[in-house]
N, C-alpha and C positions, 0 to 999 in steps of 0.2 A: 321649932325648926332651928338646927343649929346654922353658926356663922359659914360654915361648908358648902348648907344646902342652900342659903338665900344666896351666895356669891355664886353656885351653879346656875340658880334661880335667876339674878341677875345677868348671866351672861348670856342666857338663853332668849330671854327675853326680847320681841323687838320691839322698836318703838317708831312712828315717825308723826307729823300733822300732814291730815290728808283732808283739803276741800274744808281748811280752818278748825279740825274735829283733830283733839289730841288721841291717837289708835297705840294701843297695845297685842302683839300676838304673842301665846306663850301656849307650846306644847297640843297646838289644834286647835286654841280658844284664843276668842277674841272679847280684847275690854276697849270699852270708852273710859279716860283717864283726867282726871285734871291737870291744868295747867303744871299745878307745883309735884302733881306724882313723875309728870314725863321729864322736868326735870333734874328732879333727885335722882331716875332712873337714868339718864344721859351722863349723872356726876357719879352715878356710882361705879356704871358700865367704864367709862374713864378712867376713873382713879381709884375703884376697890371699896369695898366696904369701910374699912378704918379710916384710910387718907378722905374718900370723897364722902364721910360722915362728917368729917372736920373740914370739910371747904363747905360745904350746905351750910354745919351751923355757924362758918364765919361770915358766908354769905348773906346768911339770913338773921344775922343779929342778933342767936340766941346767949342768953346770957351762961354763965359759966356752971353756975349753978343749978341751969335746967339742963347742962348737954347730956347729963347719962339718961337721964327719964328721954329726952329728946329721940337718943338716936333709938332706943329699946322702941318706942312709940312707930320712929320712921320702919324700922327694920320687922316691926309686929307689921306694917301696913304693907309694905312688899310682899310680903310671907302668905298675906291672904290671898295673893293673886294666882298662887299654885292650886289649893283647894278649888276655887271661886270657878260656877259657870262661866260660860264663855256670857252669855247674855241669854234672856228667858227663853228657854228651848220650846217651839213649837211641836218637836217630834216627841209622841212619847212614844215607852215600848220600844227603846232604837237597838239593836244589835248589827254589831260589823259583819260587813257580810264581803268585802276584801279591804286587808290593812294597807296603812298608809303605806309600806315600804313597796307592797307588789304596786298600787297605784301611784307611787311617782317613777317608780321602772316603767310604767308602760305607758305613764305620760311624757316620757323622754321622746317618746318613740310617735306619739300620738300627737304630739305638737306639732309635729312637720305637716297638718294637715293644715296647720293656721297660714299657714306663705300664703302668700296673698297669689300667684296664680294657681294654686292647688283648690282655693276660694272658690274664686270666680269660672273653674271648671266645674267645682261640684254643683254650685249651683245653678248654672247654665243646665245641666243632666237634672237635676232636680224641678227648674222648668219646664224643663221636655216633657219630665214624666207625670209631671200634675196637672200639664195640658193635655195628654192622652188621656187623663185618666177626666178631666172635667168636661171635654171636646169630644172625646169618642168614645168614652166608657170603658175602654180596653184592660187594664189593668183591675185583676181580678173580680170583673164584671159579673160572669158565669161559672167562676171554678166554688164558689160554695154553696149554690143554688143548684147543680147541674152532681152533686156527690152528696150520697146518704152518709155524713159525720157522723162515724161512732165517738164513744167515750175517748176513745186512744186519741182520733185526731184531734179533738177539741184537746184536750191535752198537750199533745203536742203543737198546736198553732197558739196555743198561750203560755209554751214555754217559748218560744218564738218574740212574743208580745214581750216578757220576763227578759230576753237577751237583748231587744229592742231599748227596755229603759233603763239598763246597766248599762246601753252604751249613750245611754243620753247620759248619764253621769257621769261615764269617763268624757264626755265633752266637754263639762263643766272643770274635770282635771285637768284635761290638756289643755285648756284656755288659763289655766293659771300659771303652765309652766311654760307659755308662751307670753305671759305678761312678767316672767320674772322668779314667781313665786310658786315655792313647794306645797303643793295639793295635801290635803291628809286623808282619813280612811273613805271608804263610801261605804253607806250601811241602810239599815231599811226599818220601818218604822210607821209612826201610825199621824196622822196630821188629821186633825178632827176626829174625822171616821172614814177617812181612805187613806191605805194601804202606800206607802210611797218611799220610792229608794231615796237616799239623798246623798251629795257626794257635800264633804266637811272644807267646804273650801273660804275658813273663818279669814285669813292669809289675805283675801281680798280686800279685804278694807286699811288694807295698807297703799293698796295703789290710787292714781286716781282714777276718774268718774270714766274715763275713756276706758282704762284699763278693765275697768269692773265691768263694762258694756261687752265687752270681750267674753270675761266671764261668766256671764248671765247668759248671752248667746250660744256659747258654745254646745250646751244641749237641744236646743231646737237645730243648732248648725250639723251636729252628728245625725239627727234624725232626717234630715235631708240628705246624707248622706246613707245612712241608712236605708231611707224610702228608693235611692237608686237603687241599691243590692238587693230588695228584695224586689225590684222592677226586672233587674236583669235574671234572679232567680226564676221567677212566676216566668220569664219567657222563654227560659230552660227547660223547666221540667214540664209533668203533669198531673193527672191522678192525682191520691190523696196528698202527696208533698207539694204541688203544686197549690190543694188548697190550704195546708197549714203556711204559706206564704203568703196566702190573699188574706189570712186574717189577721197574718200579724204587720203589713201591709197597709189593710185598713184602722187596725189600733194603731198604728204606730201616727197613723196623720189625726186620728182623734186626740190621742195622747197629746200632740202636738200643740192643736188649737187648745184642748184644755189648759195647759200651764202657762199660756197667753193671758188666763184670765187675769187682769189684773186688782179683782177681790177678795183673792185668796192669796197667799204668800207664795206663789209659787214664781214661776221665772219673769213674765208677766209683770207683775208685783214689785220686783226689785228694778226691774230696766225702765218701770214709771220712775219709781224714787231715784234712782240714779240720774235720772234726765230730771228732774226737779231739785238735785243737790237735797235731798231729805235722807237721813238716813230713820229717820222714824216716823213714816207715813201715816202708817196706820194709827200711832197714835195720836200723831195731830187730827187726822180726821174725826176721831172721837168726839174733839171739842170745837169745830170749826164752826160749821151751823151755828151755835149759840154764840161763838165769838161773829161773825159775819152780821146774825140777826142784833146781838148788840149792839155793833159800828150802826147798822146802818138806824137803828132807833136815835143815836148820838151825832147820828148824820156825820160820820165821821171816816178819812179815808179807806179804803178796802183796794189789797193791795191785786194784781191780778193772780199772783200765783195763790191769795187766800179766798179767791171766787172759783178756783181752782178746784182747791183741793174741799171747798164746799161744795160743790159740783161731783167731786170724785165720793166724796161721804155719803150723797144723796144715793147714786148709783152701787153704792158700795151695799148701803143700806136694805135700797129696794131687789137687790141681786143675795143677798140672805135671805131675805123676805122671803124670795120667790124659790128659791131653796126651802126655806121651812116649811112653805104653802105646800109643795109638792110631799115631803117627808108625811105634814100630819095628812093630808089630802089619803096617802098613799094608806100610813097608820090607821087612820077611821076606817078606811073598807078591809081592811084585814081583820081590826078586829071587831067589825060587824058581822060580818061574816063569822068569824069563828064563836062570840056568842051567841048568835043564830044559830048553829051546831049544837054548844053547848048548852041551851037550852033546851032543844026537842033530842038531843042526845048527850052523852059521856065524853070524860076525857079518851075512852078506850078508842070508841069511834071516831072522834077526830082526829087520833092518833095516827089508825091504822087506816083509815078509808080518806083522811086530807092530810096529810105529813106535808107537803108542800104548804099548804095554809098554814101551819103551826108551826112552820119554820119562818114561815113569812113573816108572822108576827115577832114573833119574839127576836128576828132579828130589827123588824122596826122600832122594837121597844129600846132593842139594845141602842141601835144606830140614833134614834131620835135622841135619847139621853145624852149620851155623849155629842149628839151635835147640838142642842143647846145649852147643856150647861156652861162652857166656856162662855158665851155671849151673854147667859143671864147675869153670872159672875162679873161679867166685864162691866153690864147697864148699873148692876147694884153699886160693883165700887163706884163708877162714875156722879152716881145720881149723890152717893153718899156723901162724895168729894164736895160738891153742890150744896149740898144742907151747910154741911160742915162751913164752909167759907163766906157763908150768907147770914 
């Protein structure tokens, strides 16, 4: 990289300490950085490549004879920061699906939803209408039981569903450009083995814990906003549009408590770690139990937030479990069944006379794979780590 692109590279660059962690954001990605990278980043941003090479290595004592190897070394380790992940991506398979330029245009305009009495209206009307619908059943009680769905409407109540969690993303955008900071693309992508939009709002770990609460909220806060419009929708119309409302209606509040979960990295997930000042939960949980069971064989203090997050690991644990329990539960009888077939009959026949069955499987096969391999992966390095240090 020439002297051109790392002083672009540098200027670009932001830097600040947030909640004692030195944050880096550059171009949609976000770094955790050390002490002496933020910096040489803060001397270069200042005084330039040349000048703030030569006040570092006056600052730092290097001798005369080391400063060309020196700054080549500083200016090689800047350079990597253009390439470099933001940090290990959980989404694979991601394609943009709207760029960062159109989503900070319409997070301009999407921020004014954060005023605080634009707030406390919507969720008052979000109240209303969760209590209708928990209290009197009202809200599309009988519109998808009371109409024979063809193929079209289920299509269209789940492209419904589709415009539902691209607007939970743009809540995560406009919650950033009401804390300050420029949103970047939203796109869509694979996390385990479900399907799931995600809006890039790496830019957050520049604020603090308050701010980033903002941001994590802000898509379950559109979805209550949302849950009103299609409450006022559903009392609009009727017939088939009526029930492609009730079901997107209904997914929109399951969607909802799903990304609650917080054992999945979903919204859930970060607004625990935000309220714990952790920015790496999950990995600490990894090793808590065994640190916890240590202390207390050493009879040695245990602090509350480490009975915590051993507490959260157990939960975290037993809530995969019960996932996987379901997955192979689900996998055996598919394909019992289907060698049950293939035994007193052919591939032809299974084919033509159980297509349903033989999709079933092999997408359990597909799904089961991919949802455990990460985790197996994850026990092996771990246990490894383990030998290795013993």
């Amino acid at each position: 990289m020439s002297t051109l692109d790392i002083s672009n590279l540098i200027a670009q660059v932001q830097i600040k300490v947030v909640d004692g962690a030195y944050q880096a954001a550059f171009n949609g990605r976000h770094f955790r950085i050390q002490p002496r990278m933020y910096e040489a980043l803060g001397v270069l941003q200042e005084d330039g490549v040349d000048a703030g090479s030569e006040r570092l290595m006056e600052r730092w004592g290097i001798a005369p004879e080391s400063r060309p190897s020196f700054k080549t070394e500083l200016l090689e380790q800047v350079a990597r920061l253009a390439p470099e992940r933001a940090s290990t991506s959980y989404i694979q398979a991601s394609v943009t699906v709207l760029p960062a330029s159109l989503v900070q245009r319409l997070s301009v305009h999407l921020a004014l939803l954060f005023r605080r009495p634009v707030v406390w209206t919507v969720c008052l009307l979000a109240l209303l209408v969760l209590g209708d619908l928990f209290l009197f059943h009202q809200v599309g009680g009988t519109q998808l039981r009371s109409l024979d769905l063809s193929g079209r409407d289920l299509l269209m109540g789940y492209l419904c569903v589709l415009a539902v969690l691209l607007f939970h993303e743009l809540g995560h955008a406009a919650g950033m450009r009401h804390v300050g900071q420029p949103p970047h693309e939203i796109g869509f992508g694979f996390y385990l083995i479900f399907p799931v939009f995600f809006a890039n709002v790496s830019n957050a770990w520049l604020v603090d814990r308050h701010s980033r609460f903002v941001v994590n909220l802000g898509g379950i806060y559109f979805q209550l906003l949302a849950s009103v419009i299609l409450y006022i929708g559903i009392a609009l119309t009727e017939g088939h549009t009526q029930a492609w409302l009730s079901l997107a209606f209904k997914s929109n509040l399951a969607t909802a408590l799903f990304v609650l979960i917080p054992f999945i990295r979903n919204d859930g997930y970060w607004l625990l770690a935000d309220f714990l000042g952790l920015h790496d939960l999950y990995q600490r949980a990894g090793g808590m139990c065994w640190i916890v069971y240590r202390k207390l064989r050493e009879k040695a203090a245990i602090s509350g937030t480490e009975w915590f997050i051993a507490v959260y690991a157990v939960c975290n644990y037993s809530f995969l479990g019960f996932v996987c329990y379901g997955l192979l539960n689900s996998s055996y009888r598919n394909f019992s069944q289907t060698l049950e077939i293939l035994v007193h009959h052919s591939w032809e026949f299974l084919a033509l006379e159980h297509p349903r069955l033989l999709v079933s499987s092999t997408i359990s096969l597909v799904v089961l794979f991919f949802f455990t391999r990460p985790f197996l992966l994850r026990a092996y390095t771990h246990v490894k780590s383990r030998f290795q240090t013993t």
